[in-house]
N, C-alpha and C positions, 0 to 999 in steps of 0.2 A: 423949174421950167415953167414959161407962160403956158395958159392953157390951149394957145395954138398949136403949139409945137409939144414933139416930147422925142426924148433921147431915147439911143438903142432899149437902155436897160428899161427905160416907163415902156415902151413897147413890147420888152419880152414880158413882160410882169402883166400889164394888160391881156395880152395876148396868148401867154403861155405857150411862148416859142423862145426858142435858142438866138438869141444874137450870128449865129451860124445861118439860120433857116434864113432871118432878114436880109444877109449880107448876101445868100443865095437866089433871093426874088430880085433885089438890087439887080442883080448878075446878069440875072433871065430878063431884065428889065420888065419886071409885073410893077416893081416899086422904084419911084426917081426920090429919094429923100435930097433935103437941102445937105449940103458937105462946105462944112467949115475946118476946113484942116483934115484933120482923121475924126471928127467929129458928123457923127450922124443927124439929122433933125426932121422927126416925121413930124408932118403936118393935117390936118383934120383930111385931107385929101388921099393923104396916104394910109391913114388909116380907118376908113372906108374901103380902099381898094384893096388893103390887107385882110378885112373884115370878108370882102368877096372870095378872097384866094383861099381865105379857108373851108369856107363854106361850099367853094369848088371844088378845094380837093376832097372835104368830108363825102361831097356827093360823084367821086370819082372822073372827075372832070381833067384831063392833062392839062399841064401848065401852059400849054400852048394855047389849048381851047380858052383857056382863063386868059392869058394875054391877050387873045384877039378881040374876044366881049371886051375886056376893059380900052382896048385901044376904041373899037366904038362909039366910047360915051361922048357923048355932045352936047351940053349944057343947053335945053331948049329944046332938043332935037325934036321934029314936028312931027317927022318921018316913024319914030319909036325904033330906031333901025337896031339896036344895043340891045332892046324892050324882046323885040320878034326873034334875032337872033337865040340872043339868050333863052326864048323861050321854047326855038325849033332844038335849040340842043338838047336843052331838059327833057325834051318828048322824045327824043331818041335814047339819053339814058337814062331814065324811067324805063322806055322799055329794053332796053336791054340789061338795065339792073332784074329787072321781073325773068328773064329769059336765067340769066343766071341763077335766081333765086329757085325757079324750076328746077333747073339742072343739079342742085344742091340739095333740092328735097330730094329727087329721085336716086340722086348718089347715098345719102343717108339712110334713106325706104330701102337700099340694097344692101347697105351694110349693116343696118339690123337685121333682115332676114342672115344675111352670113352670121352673125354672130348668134343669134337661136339657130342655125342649123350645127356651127360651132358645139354648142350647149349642149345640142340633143345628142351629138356623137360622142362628146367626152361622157354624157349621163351612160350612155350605151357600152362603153368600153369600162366605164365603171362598175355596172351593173355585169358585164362580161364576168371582168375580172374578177369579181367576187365571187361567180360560181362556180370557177374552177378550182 
């Protein structure tokens, strides 16, 4: 394959994704690859935008939020309107990844107390039982 282009399988292989996942962004229209027959052919554009979509959903991003930033891009755009967007989202989940992250230590901070309270009751009934 020229190095413009590359076939489903250069893309899973690159990318370490399933030929299913690619066929799936197709679908959700994140990715327009060229179609020659049943033949797939990404192109340095599409793989840039694949490059975003993972990086969006790494940072928990819905595929819709990632389709609408990529619909955006404007070659030149003066405005940065892709630039701001993309940046107002990130600032919302940033915080509410942090929100979460909260909520996750304090669920954890609770379940270690249960588990030493756990500890000291079975210590206790073992200590019990022994002296009878």
């Amino acid at each position: 394959m020229s190095g413009d282009l590359m076939t489903i399988r250069e893309m899973c292989d690159a990318f370490d994704v399933t030929p299913r996942t690619l066929r799936f962004y197709e679908a959700k229209e994140l990715l327009a690859p060229i179609r020659q027959g049943q033949k797939r052919l990404f192109t340095k554009r599409e793989r840039a935008r694949l490059k975003l979509i993972l990086r969006g959903k790494r940072f928990g991003f819905a595929l819709e939020e990632i389709r609408q930033l990529l619909n955006l891009y404007e070659p030149g755009d003066p405005d940065n309107i892709q630039l701001r967007r993309t940046r107002e989202l990130a600032t919302e989940r940033l915080a509410q990844m942090i929100r979460e992250r909260d909520e996750l230590d304090t669920a954890i901070s609770e379940l270690r107390g249960h588990i030493d309270c756990a500890g000291r009751l079975l210590a206790q009934r073992q200590t019990c039982a022994a002296a009878e």
